[in-house]
N, C-alpha and C positions, 0 to 999 in steps of 0.2 A: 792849215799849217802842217809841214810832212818835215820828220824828224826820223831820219834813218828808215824809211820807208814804212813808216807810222805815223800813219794819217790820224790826226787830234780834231774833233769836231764837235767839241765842247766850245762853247760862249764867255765872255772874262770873268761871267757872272756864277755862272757852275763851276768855275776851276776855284773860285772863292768859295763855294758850299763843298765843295769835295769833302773837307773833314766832316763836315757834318752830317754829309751823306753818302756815307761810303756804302750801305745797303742797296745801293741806287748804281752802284759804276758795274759798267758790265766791259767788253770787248768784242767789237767784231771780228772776226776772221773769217773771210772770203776764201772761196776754192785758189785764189793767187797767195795766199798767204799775207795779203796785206790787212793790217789790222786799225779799227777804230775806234776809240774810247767812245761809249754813250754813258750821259747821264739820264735815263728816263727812268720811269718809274713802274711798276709789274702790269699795270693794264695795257701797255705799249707794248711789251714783250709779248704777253698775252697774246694781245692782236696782232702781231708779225709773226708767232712758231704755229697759233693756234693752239693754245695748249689750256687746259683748265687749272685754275686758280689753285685746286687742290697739288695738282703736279707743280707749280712753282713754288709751293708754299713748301716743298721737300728741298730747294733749295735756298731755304732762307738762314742764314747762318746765328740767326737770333734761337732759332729752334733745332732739337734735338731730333733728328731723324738716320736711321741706320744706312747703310751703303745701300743703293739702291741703286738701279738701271731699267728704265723705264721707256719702252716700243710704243709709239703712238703715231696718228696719222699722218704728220708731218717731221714728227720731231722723235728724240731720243733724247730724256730727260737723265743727268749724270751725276750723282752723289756719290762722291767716292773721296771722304776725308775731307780735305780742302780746294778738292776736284769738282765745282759748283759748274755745271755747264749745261749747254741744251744745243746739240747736236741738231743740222739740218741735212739735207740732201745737196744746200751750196755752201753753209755756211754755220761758223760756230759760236755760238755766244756762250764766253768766260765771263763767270762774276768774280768781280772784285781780282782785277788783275794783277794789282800794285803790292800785293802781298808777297811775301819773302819767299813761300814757298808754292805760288803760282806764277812768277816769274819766269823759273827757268821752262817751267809745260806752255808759254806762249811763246819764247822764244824757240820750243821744239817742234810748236804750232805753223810756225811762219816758215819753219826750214821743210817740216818735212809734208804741208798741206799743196804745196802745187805741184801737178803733174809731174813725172817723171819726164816723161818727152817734151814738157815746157820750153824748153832749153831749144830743144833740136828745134820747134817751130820757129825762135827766132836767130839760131844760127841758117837756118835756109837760104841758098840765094837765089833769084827768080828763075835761074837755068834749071834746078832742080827742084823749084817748086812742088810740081807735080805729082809727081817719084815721089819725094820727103813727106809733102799729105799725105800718101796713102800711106810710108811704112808708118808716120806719127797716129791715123787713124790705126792701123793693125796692132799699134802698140796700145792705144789708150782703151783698144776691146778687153784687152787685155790686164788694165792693171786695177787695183782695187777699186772698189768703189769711195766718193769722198769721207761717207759718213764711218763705214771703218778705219779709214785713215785717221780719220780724227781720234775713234775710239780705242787705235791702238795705241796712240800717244798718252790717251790715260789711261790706259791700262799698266802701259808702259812705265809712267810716272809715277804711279802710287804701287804699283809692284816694287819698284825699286826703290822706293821711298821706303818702307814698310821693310825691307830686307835689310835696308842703310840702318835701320833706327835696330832693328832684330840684331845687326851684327855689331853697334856699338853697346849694347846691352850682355851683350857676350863679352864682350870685350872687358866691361866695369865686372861682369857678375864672376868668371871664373876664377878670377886670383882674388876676387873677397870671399868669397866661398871658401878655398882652398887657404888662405889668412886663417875664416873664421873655425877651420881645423886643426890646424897650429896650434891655435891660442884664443880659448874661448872669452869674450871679455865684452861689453856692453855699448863701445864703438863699433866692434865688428857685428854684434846681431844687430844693432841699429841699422848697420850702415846695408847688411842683408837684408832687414825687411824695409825695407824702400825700395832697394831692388827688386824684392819679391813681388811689391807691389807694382812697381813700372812695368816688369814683364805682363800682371796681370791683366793690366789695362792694354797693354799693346796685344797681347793673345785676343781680348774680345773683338779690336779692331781688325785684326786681322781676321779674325774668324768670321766678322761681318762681308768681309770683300768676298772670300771661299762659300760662303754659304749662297753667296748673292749670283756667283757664276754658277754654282752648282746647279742652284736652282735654273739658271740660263739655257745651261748644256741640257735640265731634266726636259726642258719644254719646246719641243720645236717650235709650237706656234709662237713662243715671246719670241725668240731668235728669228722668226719669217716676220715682225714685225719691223724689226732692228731695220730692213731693208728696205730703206728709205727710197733709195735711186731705181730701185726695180720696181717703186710701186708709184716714184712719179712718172717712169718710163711706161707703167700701163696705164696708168689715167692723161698722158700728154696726147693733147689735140691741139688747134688752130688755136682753140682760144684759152687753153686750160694755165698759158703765161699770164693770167690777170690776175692769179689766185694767191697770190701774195703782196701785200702791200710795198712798196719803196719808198725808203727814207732817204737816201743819198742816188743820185744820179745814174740810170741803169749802164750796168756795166754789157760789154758784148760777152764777158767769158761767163755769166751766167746762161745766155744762150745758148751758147759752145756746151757747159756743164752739162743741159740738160740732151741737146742732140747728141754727146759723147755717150750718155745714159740709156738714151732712148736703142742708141747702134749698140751696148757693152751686153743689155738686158734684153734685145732679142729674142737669141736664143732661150733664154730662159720663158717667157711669157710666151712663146710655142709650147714651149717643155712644161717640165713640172715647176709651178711656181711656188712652191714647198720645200723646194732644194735648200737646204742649209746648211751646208756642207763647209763652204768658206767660212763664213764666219766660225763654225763649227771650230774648226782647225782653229782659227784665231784667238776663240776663247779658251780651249783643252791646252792650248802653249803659255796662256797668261796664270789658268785655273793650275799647272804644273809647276808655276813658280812660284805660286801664294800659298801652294799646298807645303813646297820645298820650305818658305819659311813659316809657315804653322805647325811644318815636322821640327823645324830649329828650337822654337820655343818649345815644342814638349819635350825633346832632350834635354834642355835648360830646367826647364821643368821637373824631370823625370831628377837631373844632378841638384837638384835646390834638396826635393824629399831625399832624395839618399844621402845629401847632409847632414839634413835636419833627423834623421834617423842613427848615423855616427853621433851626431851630436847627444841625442837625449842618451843613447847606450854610452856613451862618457858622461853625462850628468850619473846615468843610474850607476857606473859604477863608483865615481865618485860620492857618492849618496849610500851605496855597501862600504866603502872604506870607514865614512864616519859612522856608521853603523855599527861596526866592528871596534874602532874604537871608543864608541862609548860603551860595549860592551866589555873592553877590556878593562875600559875605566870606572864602568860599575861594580864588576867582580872586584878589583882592587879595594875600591872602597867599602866592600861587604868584608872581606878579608881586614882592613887596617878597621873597621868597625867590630867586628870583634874584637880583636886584641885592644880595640881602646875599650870594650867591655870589658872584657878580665881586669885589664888597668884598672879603670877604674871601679872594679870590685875589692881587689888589694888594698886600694888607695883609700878606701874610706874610714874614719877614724873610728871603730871599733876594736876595742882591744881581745888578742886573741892570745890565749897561753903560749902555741906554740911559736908565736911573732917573738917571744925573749930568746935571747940566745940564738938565733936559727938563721944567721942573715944570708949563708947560702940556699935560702927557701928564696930569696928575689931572683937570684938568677938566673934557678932551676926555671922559674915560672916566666919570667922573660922567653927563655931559650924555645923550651916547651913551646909555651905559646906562639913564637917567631916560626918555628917549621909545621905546627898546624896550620896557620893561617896562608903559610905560603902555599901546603898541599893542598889546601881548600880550593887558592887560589888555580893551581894547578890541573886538580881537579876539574874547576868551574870551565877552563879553555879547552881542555881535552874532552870532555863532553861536547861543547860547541863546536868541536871540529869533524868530530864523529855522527852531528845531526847537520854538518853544513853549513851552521851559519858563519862560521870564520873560515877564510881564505887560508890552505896550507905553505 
């Protein structure tokens, strides 16, 4: 069944198990860019990349494994987020296609996996035959190998995936930030630390993809593995097309794939075949732009602590304000505490000779009392301003 040039080769019976086995759905994609739903199961896969169980079990999405990029004899194993793939020299197997955010990297699969000169072999017409073979040959010496093509498309896809998610994160973080300076209140640090925290989680993911090229670019020999097409171009003989098994009906541009390989990689398998220089380039342009947004988040980063540092210097000084006034309001009440001494020292009913007659003795003692207690009081601030602890 072919549906927009998506070939389906599932049975009525697997499109019924799909939900139940969504572990199990993979994608082909051929050097032409045409794609085919399989449902098998990892000993099949196994047995068509050649790959050990421990390598696919990195992408099984039940389990927790860090980004990863993986050079082996045949294949290029690719963990990168929701990037589940196993890269070959003709062909690429996506798991779990149907998903929202592998969709669009198989529709960039199918556009940008066949030849460039594709086109021109079959605009040719038999007068220029000839002629056109050879500039189509000159050109296909020339252009990438398949297995990068494929790996710049994930590169491509989860680089920009990661910068989309980096710069809607900027987007939410800088005006609640700058909110939670305004106006410090318990919606706005809430609403800040869940942002603090999404940034956090997206920093390690991203820091997982950087470390993973890093370590790419450190090693030449992972990088001389990656070079799928140059290493089936040195091991292709007469018979060395038997070395992969076929599920679906041989196609010719698998042929074509590997003669295009055998003529592109010449040169090289004279030469040094240690040159890693393309790819090289290839990953220093990706490893540029994951680095670009891992500088994003530490800026973001770098602006959360410089809040959160405004912030606590406005707690503490709002924490000196009430300081100061419970120290204005203790001294007060040491001041009105004595004068309710004297009160009530006058006020007690013992009788006293000079209490007859003398009733301007109340409000001598009142008055009295009322500008001591205020100088005490007076006193008591003017020393704290003299050691610092009240604000002038």
């Amino acid at each position: 069944m072919a549906r927009d040039g998506l070939i389906v080769a599932v049975d009525p019976q697997a499109a019924l198990k799909k939900k139940a086995a969504v572990s199990r759905s993979w994608m082909l994609l051929d050097c032409t860019g045409e794609g085919t739903i399989l449902d098998v199961d990892k000993y099949a896969i196994m047995h068509r990349v050649r790959i050990h169980a421990r390598d696919l079990r990195i992408l099984d999405p039940l389990l927790s494994y860090p980004s990863t990029i993986l050079g082996r004899e045949r294949a290029i194993v690719l963990n990168l987020e929701h990037i589940k793939a196993i890269i070959t020299a003709e062909e690429v197997l996506l798991r779990d296609p149907m998903e929202d955010n592998v969709i669009p990297i198989v529709e960039e699969l199918r556009r940008r996996l066949p030849p460039v000169n594709s086109a021109s072999q079959v605009q040719g017409d038999g007068r220029e035959h000839s002629s056109g073979q050879n500039d189509v040959e000159a050109g296909e010496e020339d252009e990438s190998p398949f297995e990068f093509r494929a790996l710049e498309v994930a590169l491509e896809a989860i680089c920009s995936f990661l910068d989309a998610r980096t710069t809607e994160l900027e987007t939410a973080a800088y005006p609640a930030l700058d909110e939670l300076t305004s106006k410090i209140s318990s919606r706005n640090l809430d609403r800040v630390r869940k942002l603090k925290s999404a940034m956090t989680r997206l920093t390690a993911r991203v820091q997982k993809v950087r470390d993973e090229l890093e370590q790419l670019l450190d090693d030449d020999d992972d990088m001389a593995d990656l070079y799928l097409t140059r290493k089936l171009a040195g091991a292709s003989s007469p018979v060395s097309g038997s070395g992969v098994p076929n599920w679906f009906p041989a196609s010719p541009t698998i042929g074509s794939k590997i003669s295009r390989a055998s003529r592109a990689s010449a040169a090289t398998i004279h030469g040094n075949e240690n040159d890693v220089e393309e790819l090289e380039m290839l990953l220093e342009a990706y490893f540029m732009q994951i680095d670009g947004t891992l500088n994003k988040l530490t800026t973001l980063r770098e602006y959360i602590d410089d809040t959160e540092d405004y912030i606590n210097i406005q707690l503490d000084n709002h924490r000196n304000q009430l300081i100061q006034l419970e120290l204005f309001l203790s001294s007060g009440t040491v001041c009105l505490s004595i004068y309710s001494l004297v009160a009530a020292i006058f006020g007690m009913n013992i009788p006293y000779t000079w209490n007859d007659d003398h009733g301007y003795v109340f409000k001598w003692v009142v008055i009295l009392t009322g500008i001591a207690c205020a100088s005490l009081f007076i006193l008591i601030i003017s020393y704290a301003r003299q050691k610092g602890l009240v604000g002038s």
